[in-house]
C-alpha positions in Angstrom: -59.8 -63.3 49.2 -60.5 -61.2 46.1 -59.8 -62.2 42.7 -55.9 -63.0 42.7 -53.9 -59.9 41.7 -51.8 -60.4 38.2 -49.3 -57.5 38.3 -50.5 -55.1 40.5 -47.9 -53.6 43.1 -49.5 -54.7 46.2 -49.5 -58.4 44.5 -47.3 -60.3 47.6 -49.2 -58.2 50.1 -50.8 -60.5 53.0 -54.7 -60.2 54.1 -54.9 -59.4 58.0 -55.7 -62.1 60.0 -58.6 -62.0 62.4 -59.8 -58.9 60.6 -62.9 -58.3 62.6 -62.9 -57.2 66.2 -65.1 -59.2 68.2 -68.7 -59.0 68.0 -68.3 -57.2 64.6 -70.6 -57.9 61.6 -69.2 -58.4 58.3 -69.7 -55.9 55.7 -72.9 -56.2 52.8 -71.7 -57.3 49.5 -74.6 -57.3 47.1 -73.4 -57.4 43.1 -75.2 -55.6 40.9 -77.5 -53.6 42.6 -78.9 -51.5 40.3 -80.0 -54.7 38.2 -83.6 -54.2 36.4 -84.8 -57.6 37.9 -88.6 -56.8 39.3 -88.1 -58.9 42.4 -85.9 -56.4 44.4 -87.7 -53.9 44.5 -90.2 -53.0 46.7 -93.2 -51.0 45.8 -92.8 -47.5 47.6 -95.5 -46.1 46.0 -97.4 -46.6 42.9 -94.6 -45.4 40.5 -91.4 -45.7 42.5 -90.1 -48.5 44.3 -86.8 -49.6 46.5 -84.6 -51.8 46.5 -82.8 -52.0 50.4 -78.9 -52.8 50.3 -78.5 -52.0 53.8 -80.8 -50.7 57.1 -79.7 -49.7 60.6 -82.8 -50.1 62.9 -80.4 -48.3 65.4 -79.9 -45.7 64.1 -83.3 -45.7 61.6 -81.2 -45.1 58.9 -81.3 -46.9 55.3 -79.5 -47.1 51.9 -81.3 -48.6 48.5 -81.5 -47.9 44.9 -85.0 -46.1 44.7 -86.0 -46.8 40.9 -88.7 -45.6 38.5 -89.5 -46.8 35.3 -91.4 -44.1 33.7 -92.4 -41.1 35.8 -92.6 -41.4 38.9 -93.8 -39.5 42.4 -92.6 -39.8 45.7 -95.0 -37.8 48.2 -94.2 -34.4 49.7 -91.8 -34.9 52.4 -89.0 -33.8 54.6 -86.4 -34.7 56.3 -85.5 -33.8 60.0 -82.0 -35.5 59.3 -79.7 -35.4 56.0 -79.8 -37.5 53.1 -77.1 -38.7 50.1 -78.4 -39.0 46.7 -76.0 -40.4 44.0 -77.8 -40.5 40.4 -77.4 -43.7 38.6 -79.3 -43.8 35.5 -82.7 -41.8 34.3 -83.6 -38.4 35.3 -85.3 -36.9 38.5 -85.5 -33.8 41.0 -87.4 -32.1 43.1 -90.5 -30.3 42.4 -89.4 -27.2 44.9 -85.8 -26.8 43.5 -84.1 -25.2 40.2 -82.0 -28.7 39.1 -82.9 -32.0 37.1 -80.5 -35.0 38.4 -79.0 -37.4 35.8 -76.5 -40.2 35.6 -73.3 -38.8 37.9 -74.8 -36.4 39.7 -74.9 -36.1 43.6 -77.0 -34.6 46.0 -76.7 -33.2 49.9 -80.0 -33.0 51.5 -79.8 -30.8 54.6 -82.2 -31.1 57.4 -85.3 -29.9 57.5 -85.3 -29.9 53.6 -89.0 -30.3 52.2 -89.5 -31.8 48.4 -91.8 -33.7 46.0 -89.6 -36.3 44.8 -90.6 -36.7 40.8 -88.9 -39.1 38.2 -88.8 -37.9 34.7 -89.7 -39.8 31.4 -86.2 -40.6 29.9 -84.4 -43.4 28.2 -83.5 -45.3 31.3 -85.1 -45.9 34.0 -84.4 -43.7 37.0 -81.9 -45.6 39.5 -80.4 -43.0 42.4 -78.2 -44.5 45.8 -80.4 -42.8 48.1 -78.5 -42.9 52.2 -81.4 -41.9 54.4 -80.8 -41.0 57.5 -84.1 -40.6 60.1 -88.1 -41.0 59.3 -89.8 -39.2 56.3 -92.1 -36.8 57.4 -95.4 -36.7 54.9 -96.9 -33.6 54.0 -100.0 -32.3 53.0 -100.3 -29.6 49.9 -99.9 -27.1 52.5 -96.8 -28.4 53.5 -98.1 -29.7 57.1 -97.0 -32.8 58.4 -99.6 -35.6 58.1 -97.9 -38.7 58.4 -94.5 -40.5 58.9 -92.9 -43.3 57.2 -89.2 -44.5 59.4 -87.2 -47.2 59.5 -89.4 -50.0 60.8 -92.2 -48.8 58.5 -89.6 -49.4 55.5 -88.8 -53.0 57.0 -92.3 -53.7 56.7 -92.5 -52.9 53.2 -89.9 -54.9 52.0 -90.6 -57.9 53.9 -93.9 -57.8 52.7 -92.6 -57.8 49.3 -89.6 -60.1 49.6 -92.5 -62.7 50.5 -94.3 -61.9 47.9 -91.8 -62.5 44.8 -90.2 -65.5 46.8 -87.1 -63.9 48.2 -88.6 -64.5 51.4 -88.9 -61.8 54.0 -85.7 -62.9 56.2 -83.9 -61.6 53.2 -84.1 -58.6 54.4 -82.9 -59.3 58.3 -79.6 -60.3 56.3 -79.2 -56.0 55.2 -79.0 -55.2 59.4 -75.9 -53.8 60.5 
């Protein structure tokens, strides 16, 4: 149960029992995701790194905190399937459109969407919720596909890390849902 309700309306209000149907996972809870603690993030490239909070091999779909400290670059890319961005802290955008993202603000990615991904120097680091749904798809300065990065490619990369720092790499087996 939650932290017990004082005067709130719902106060007497009883949990459901047996909430999950069978052969249902429990949700991810992770507190503070956003924190500025080294360890959780993975090194993405060498500016920007990633911090998982929850990966579908499934469906190769992933959500983390993609971070930057100072300026930062994410390859050229796109997307053959959408992606969420939620901006948490700092300051970033894409090299190809007319916007900077700061604290608050959200983006829709359709598919199909190429981008260079760039942080901005600013007084916090950059912190974004990124939902990615499907593989990257690298691209060259022509804009011709060269490489992919998907799913199990990203599970790599964090294990790695997680062993790394001492985490341990079946840390991330606990984000699978």
């Amino acid at each position: 149960m939650p932290e017990q309700p004082k005067n709130e309306f719902w106060k007497n209000l009883k949990p459901i029992e047996n909430s999950f149907k069978p052969d249902a996972l429990p949700e991810v809870y992770l507190s503070d995701v956003a924190t500025d603690d080294d360890r959780y993030y993975a090194p993405f490239t060498d500016t920007v790194s990633s911090r998982p909070l929850w990966i579908n091999v499934k469906d190769n779909t992933w959500s983390d905190i993609l971070r930057a400290k100072e300026a930062g670059l994410v390859n050229r890319h796109y997307h053959p399937h959408e992606v969420f961005a939620y901006t948490i802290s700092g300051k970033w955008g894409y090299l190809e459109r007319p916007w900077t993202a700061s604290a608050g603000d959200f983006v829709y990615e359709a598919p199909g969407e190429g981008h260079t991904l760039v942080a901005y120097e600013s007084e916090e680091p950059m912190k974004a919720l990124f939902i990615v749904k499907g593989p990257l798809i690298w691209l060259d300065e022509n804009g011709e596909p060269n490489g992919f990065f998907d799913v199990h490619d990203y599970i790599e990369m964090c294990r790695r890390h997680y062993d790394e720092v001492g985490i341990g790499a079946d840390y991330v087996n606990s984000l699978f849902r």
